[in-house]
ROSE-4610 file (N, C-alpha, C; in Angstrom, 1 decimal, always signed):
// ROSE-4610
residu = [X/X/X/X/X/X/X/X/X/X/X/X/X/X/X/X/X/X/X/X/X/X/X/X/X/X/X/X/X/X/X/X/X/X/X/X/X/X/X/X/X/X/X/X/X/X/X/X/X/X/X/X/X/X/X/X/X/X/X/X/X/X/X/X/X/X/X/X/X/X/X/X/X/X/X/X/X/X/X/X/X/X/X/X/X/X/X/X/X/X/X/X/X/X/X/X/X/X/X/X/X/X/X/X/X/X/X/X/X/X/X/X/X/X/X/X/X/X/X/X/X/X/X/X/X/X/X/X/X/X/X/X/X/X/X/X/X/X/X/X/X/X/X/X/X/X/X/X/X/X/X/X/X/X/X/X/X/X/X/X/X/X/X/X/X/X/X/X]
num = [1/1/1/2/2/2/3/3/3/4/4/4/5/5/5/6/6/6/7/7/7/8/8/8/9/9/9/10/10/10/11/11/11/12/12/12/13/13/13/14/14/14/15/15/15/16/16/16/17/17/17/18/18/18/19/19/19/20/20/20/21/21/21/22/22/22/23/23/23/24/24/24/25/25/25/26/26/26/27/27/27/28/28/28/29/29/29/30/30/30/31/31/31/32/32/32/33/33/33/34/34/34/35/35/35/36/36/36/37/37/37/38/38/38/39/39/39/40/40/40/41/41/41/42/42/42/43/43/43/44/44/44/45/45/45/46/46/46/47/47/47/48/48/48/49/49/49/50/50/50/51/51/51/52/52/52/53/53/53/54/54/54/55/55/55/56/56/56]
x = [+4.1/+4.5/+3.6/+3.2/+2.3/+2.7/+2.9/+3.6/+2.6/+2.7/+1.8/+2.4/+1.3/+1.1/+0.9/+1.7/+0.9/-0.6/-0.8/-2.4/-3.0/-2.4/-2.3/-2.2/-2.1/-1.9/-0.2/+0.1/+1.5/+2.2/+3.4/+4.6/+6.1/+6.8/+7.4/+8.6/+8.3/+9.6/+8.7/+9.4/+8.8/+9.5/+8.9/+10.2/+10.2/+9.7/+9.6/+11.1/+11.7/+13.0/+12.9/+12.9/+12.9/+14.0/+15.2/+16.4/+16.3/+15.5/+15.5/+15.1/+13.7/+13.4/+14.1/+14.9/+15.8/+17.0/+17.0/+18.6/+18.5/+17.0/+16.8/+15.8/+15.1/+14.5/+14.9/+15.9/+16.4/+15.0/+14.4/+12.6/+13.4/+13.0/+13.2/+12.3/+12.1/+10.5/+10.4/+10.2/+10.0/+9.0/+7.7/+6.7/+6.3/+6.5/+6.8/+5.4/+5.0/+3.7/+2.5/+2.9/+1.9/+1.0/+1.7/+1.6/+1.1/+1.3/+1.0/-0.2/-0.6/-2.0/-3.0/-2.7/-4.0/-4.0/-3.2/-3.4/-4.0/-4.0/-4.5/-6.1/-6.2/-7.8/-8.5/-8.1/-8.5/-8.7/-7.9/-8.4/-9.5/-9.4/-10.8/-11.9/-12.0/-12.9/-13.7/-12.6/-13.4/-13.9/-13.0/-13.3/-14.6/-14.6/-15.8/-16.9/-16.7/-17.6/-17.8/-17.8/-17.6/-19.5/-19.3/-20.0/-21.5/-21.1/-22.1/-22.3/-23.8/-24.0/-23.4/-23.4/-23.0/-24.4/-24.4/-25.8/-26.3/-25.2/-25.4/-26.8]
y = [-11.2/-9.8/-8.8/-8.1/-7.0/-5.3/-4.9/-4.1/-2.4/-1.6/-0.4/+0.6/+1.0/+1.3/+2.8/+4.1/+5.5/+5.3/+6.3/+6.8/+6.8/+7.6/+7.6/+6.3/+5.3/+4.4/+4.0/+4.6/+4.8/+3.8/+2.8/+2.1/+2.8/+2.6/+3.3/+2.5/+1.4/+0.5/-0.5/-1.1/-2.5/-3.4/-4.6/-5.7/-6.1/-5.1/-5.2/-5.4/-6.7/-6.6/-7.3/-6.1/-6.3/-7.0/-7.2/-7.5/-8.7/-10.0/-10.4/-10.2/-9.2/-9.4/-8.4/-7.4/-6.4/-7.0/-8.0/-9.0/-9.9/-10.5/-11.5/-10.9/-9.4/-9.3/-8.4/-7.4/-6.0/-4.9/-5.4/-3.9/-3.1/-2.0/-0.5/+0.4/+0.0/+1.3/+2.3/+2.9/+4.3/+5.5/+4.5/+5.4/+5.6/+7.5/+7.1/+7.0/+6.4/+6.1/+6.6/+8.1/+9.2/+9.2/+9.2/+8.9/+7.6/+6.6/+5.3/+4.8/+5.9/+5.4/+6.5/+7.4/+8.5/+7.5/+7.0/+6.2/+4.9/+4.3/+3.3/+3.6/+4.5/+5.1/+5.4/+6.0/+6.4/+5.3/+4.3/+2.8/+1.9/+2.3/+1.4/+1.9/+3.5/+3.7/+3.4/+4.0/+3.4/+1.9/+0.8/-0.5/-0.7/-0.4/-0.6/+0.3/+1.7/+3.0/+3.2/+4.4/+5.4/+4.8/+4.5/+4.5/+3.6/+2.4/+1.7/+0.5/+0.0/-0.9/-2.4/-3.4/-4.7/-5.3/-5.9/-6.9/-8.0/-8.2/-9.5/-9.5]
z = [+22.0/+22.4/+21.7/+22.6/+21.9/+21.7/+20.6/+20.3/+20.2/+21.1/+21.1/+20.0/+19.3/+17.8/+17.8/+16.9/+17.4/+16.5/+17.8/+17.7/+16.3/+15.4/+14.0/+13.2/+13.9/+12.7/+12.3/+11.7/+10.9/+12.4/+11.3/+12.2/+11.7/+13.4/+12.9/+11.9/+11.8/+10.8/+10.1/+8.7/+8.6/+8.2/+7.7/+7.9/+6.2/+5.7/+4.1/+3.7/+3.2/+2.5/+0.8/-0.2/-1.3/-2.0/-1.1/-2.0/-3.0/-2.6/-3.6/-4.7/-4.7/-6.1/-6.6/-6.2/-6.8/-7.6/-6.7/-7.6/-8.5/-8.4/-9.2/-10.8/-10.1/-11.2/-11.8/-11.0/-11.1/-10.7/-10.4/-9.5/-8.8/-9.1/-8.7/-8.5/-7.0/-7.0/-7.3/-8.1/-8.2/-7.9/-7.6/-7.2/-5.4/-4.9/-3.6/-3.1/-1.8/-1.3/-1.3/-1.2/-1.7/-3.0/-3.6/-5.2/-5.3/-4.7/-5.2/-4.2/-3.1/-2.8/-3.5/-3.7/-4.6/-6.3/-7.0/-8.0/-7.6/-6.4/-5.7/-6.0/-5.0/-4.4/-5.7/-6.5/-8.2/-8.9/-9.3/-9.5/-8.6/-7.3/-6.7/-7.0/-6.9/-7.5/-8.7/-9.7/-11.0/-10.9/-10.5/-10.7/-9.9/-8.8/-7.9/-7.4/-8.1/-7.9/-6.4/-6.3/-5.0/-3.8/-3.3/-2.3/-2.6/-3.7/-4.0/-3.6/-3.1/-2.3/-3.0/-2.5/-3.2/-3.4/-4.5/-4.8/-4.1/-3.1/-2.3/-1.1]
């Protein structure tokens, strides 16, 4: 089954179910997505620098 996706990218649901590790480990996300892709993008950079070729 093929499922048509908006234009944008973005779905509108997902099938992410954290309950177990919430029960087993007690995890509580706290950081919302926003936040946690600008700290994302800021770490790749540093680790892999902004727009630099690969040696390969």
């Amino acid at each position: 089954m093929v499922m048509k996706l908006p234009r944008n990218g973005d779905v509108s649901f997902t099938h992410a179910n954290i309950s177990l590790v919430r029960r087993e480990f007690g995890y509580r996300p706290t950081t919302d997505l926003q936040t946690g892709l600008k700290k994302f993008v800021r770490w790749y950079v540093s680790y892999y620098g902004a727009g630099k070729k690969s040696d390969q």
